[in-house]
C-alpha positions as CSV (number, residue, x, y, z in Angstrom):
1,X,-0.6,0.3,-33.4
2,X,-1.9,3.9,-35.0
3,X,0.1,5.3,-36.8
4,X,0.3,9.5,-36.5
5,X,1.9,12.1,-38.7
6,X,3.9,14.9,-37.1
7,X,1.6,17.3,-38.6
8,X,-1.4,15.5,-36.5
9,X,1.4,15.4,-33.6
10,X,1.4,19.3,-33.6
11,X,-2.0,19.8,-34.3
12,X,-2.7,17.6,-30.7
13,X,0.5,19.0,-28.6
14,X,2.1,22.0,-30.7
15,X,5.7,22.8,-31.6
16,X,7.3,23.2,-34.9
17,X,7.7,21.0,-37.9
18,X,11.0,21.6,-40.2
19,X,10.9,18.4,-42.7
20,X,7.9,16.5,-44.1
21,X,4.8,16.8,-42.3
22,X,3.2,13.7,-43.5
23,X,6.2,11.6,-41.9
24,X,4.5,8.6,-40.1
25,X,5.4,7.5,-36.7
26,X,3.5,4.8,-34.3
27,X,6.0,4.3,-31.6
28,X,8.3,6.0,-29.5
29,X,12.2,4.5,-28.3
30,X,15.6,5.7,-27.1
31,X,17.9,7.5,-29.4
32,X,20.0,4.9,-29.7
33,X,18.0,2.2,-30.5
34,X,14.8,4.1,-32.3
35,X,14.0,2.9,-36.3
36,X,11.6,3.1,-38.7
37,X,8.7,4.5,-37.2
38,X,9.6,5.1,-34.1
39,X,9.9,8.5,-32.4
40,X,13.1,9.2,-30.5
41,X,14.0,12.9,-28.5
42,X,16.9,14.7,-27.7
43,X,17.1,17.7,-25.0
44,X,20.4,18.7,-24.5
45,X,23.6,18.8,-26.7
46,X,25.3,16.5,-24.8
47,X,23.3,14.1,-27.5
48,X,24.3,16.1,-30.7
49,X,26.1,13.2,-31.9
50,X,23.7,10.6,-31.1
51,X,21.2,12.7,-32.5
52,X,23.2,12.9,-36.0
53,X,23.9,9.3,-35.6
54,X,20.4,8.4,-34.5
55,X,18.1,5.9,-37.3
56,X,14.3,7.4,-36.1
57,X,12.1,7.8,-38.1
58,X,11.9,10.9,-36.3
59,X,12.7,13.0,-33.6
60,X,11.6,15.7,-30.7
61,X,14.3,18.3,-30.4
62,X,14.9,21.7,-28.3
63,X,15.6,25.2,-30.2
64,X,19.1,24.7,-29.9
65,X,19.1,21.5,-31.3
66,X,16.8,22.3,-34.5
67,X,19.8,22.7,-36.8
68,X,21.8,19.6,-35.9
69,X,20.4,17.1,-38.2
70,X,18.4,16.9,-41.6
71,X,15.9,14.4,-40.1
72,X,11.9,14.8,-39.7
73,X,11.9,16.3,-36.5
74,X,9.8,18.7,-34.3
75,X,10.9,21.5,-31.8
76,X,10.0,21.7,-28.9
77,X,10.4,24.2,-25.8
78,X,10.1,21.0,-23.6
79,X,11.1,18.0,-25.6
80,X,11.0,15.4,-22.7
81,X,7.2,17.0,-21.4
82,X,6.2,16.4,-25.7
83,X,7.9,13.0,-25.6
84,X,6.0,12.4,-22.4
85,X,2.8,13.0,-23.8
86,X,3.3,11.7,-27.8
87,X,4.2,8.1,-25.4
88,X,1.2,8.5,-23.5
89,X,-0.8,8.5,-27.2
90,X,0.7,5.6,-29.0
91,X,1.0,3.4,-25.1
92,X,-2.9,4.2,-23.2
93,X,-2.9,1.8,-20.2
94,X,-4.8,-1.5,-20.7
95,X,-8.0,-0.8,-19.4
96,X,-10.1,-4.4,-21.1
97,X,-14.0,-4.4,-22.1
98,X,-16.4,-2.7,-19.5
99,X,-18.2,-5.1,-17.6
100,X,-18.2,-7.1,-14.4
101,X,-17.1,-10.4,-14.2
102,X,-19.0,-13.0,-13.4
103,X,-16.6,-13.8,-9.9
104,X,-16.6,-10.3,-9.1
105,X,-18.6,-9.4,-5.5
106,X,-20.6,-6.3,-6.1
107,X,-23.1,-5.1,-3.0
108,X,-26.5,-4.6,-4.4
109,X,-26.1,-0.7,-2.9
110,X,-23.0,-0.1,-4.7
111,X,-23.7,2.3,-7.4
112,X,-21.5,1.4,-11.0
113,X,-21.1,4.2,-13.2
114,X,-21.5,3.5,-17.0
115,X,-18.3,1.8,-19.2
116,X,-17.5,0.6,-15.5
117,X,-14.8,-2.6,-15.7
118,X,-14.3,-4.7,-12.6
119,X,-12.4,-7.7,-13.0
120,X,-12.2,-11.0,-11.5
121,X,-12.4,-11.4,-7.5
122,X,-13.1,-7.9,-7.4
123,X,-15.2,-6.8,-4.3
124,X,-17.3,-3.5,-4.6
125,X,-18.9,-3.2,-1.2
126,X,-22.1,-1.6,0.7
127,X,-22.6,2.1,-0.5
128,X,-19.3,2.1,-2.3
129,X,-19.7,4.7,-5.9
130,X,-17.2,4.0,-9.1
131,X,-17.2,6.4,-11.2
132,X,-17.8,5.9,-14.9
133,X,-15.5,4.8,-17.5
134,X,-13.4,3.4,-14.0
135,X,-11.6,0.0,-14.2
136,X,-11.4,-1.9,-11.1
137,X,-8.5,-4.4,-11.3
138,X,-8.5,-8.9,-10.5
139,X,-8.2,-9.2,-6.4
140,X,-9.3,-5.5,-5.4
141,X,-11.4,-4.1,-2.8
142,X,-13.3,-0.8,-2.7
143,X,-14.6,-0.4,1.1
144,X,-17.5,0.3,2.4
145,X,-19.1,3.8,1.5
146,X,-15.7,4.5,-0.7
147,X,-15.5,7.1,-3.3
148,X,-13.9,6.0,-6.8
149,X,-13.7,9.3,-9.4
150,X,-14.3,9.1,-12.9
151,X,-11.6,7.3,-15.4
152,X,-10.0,5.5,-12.6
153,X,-7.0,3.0,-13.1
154,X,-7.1,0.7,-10.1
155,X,-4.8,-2.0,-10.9
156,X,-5.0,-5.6,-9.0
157,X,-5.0,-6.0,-5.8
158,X,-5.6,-2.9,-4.6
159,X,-7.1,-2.3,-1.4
160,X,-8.8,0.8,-0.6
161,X,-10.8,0.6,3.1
162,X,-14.1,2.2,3.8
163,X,-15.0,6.1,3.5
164,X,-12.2,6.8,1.3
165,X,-12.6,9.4,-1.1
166,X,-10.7,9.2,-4.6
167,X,-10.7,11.7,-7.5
168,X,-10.8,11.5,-11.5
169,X,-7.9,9.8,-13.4
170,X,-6.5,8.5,-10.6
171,X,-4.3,5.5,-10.9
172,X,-3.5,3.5,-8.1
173,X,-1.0,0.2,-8.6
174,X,-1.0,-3.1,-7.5
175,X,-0.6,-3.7,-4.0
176,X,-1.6,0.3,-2.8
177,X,-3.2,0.3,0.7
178,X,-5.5,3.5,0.6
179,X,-7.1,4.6,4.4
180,X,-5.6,1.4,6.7
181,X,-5.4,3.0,10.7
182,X,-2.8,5.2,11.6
183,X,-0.7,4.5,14.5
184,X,-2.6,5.8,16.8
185,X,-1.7,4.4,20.4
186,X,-1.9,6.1,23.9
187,X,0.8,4.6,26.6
188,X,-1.1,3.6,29.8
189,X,0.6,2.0,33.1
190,X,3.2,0.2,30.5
191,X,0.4,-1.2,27.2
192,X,-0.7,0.5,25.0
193,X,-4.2,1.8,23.9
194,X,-5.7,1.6,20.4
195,X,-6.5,5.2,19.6
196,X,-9.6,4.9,16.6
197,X,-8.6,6.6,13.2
198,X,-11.8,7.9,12.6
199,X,-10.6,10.6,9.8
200,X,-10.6,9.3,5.8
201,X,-8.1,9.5,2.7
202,X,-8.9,11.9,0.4
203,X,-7.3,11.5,-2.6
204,X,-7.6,14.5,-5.6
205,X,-7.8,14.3,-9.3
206,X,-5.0,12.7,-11.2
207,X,-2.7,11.6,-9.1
208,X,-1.1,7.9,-9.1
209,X,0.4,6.1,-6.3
210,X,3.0,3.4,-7.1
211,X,2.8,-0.2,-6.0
212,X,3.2,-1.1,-2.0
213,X,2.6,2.4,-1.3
214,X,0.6,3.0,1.8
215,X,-1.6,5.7,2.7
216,X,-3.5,6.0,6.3
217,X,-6.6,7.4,7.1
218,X,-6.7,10.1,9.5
219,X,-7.2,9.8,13.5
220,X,-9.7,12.6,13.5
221,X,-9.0,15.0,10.3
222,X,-8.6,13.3,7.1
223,X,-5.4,12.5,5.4
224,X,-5.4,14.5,2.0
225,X,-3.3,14.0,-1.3
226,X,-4.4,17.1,-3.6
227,X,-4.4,17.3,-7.5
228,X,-1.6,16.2,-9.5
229,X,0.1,14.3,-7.1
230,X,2.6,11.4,-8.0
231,X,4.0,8.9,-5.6
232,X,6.5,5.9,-6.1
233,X,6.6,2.5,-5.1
234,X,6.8,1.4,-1.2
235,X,6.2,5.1,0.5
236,X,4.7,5.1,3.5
237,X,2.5,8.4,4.3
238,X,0.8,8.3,7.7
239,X,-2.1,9.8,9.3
240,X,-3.3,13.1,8.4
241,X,-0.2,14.2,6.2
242,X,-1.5,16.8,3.6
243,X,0.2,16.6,0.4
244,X,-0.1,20.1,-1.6
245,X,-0.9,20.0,-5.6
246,X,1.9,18.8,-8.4
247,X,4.3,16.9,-5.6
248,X,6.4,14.0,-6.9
249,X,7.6,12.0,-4.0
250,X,10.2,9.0,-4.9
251,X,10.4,5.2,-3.1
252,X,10.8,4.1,0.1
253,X,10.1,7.9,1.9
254,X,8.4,7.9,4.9
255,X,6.6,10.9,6.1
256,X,5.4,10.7,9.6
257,X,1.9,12.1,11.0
258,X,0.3,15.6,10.4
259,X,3.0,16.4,8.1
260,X,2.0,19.1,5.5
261,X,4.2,19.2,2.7
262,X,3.5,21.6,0.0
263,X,3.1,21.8,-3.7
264,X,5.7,21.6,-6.3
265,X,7.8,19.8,-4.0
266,X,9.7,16.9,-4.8
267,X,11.6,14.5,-2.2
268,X,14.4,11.6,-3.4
269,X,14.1,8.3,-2.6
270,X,14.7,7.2,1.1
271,X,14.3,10.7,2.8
272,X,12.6,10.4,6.0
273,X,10.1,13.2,6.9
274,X,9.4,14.0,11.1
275,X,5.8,14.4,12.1
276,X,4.0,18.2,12.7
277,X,6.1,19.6,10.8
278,X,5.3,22.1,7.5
279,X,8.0,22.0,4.3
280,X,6.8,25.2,1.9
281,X,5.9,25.2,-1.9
282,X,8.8,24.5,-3.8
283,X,10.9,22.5,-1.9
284,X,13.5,19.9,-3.5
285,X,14.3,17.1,-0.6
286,X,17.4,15.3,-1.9
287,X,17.6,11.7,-1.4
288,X,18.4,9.8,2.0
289,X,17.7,13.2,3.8
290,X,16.3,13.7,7.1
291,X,14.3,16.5,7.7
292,X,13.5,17.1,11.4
293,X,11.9,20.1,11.4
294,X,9.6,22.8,9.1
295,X,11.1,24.6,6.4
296,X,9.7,27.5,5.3
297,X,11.5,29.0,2.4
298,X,11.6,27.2,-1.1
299,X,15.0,25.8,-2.0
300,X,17.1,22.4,-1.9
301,X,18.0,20.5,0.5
302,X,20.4,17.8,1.7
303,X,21.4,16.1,4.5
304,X,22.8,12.6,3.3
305,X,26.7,12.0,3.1
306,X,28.2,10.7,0.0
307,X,29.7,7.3,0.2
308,X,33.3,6.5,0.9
309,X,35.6,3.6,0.9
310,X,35.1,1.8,4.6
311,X,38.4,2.5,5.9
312,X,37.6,6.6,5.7
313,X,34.6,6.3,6.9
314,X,35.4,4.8,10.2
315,X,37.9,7.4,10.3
316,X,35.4,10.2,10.0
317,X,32.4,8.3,12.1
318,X,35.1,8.7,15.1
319,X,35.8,12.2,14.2
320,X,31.9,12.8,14.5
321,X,31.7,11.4,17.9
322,X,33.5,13.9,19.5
323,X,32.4,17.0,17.4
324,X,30.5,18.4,20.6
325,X,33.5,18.1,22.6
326,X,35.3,19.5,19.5
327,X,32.7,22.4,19.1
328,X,32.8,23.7,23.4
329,X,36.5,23.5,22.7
330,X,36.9,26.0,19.6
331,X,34.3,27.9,21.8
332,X,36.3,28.2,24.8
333,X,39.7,28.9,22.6
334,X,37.4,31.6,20.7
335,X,36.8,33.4,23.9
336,X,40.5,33.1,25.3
337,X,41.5,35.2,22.0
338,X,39.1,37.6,22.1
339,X,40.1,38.3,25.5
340,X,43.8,38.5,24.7
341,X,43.1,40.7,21.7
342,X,41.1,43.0,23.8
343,X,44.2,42.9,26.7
344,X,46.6,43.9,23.7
């Protein structure tokens, strides 16, 4: 691996050196289990004594922390965000020789940016565009007429259908499904009609989609994921739910149609988002929360019930049966005393 000094570290990413600027790291790790060479990082005090106790070659520390141990170290305003990024140095994805493999299906109208990689059993079809520098992973299939930005990570197996549009630095993992139809289906005399999803996906710069995740196209308008986006493993985001910039969204959500969630939001794991609905910039979904209709003002919210031994919670599932009942009558007794206090 390449080996960096801390002084070459701040001249990339900034911060603060107090100890020898020539110290030599080539790997980051955990506090507890960093050595020689390897970078570890500590953010809050809770870790003081780890820190102290810590054998890394060195570390990443906040302000506060500067002063806790004799140890190489730079300080940061955002040690996790440095650590993040000093990782993201010594670890770039594996992205193999540029090239396309000799089993690979690639329709004479596709056009292949330069530095393209596109691995085996890949299948680039009719009018489809890569982008340069792009990788295409083993097993994956870029539609017809799709879009593939500049720098692009598309693991194997990917699936992307036709008309799609997909930005720079995107990375999209094994097993993604990018523009597959909508559910789109009109009732008739007891069947059901296939509605066409005639809209696309479009897909902004540097975002990455986790593995399973599934994004449909739109019916008419396009389904759009804007810059910055990240999504986890097994979500499920259905036609023509907009996305806003900077969003993290965690595994197994589901976010029904025409959604439009806004930027800077992030959603736990599990929550489950109703169709037509609008949730403002700056909204932090917790997990396991259902959220049935718009919400408009930043801010956190939760609707999920912690767990309890089985025994209580039958006892309270009861309770919540009869909280209407329970509700009309504290109503009913609240009207009796007003009326008695206004008597007295």
């Amino acid at each position: 691996m390449t080996a960096y000094t801390l002084a070459e570290l701040i001249a990339r990413f900034g911060g603060e050196i107090r100890g020898d600027p020539r110290t030599s790291v080539s790997q980051v790790a955990s506090l507890a289990h960093a050595g020689s060479g390897q970078l570890a990082f500590a953010a809050h005090s809770r870790y003081r004594d780890q820190l102290q106790a810590s054998q890394a070659e060195a570390l990443i520390v906040s302000p506060d922390l500067a002063d806790v141990c004799d140890k190489p170290r730079i300080i940061a305003t955002n040690p996790y965000a440095y650590f993040a990024r000093a990782s993201a140095l010594f670890n770039p994805p594996l992205r193999g020789e540029p090239g396309i493999h000799r089993t690979a299906s690639v329709h004479a109208s596709a056009r292949i940016g330069a530095d393209v990689n596109i691995a085996a059993n890949a299948v680039i079809e009719r009018d489809a565009v890569i982008g340069a520098r792009s990788v295409i992973g083993a097993g994956s299939v870029i539609g017809t007429g799709s879009v593939i930005g500049d720098d692009a990570l598309i693991y194997a197996n990917v699936t992307v259908y036709h008309d799609c549009v997909i930005g720079d630095r995107v990375i999209l993992h094994s097993g993604c499904v990018i523009g597959a139809d909508g559910f789109g289906l009109a009732p008739e005399a007891g069947r059901w009609i296939k509605i066409p999803q005639i809209g696309r996906v479009m897909i902004g710069n540097d975002v990455e989609i986790g593995a399973n995740t599934t994004i449909d196209r739109g019916a008419l308008d396009d389904t759009v994921v804007h810059d910055g986006v990240k999504l986890d493993n097994q979500i499920q985001v259905a036609h023509n739910v907009q996305i806003g910039e900077h969003t993290a969204i965690a595994a197994c959500t589901g976010i029904a149609g025409s959604a439009k969630i806004g930027a800077h939001c992030t959603i736990g794991g599990a929550a489950m988002i109703f169709g037509h609905i609008d949730i403002a910039d700056g909204v932090n979904i917790s997990t396991n929360t259902l959220i049935t209709k718009s919400l408009t003002k930043a801010g956190t919210y939760t609707s999920a019930l912690p767990f309890s031994e089985h025994s209580v919670w039958l006892k309270n599932a009861v309770q919540m049966r009869h909280l209407d009942s329970m509700a009309k009558r504290l109503s009913a007794l609240e009207k009796q005393m007003d009326a008695t206090e206004k008597k007295e």
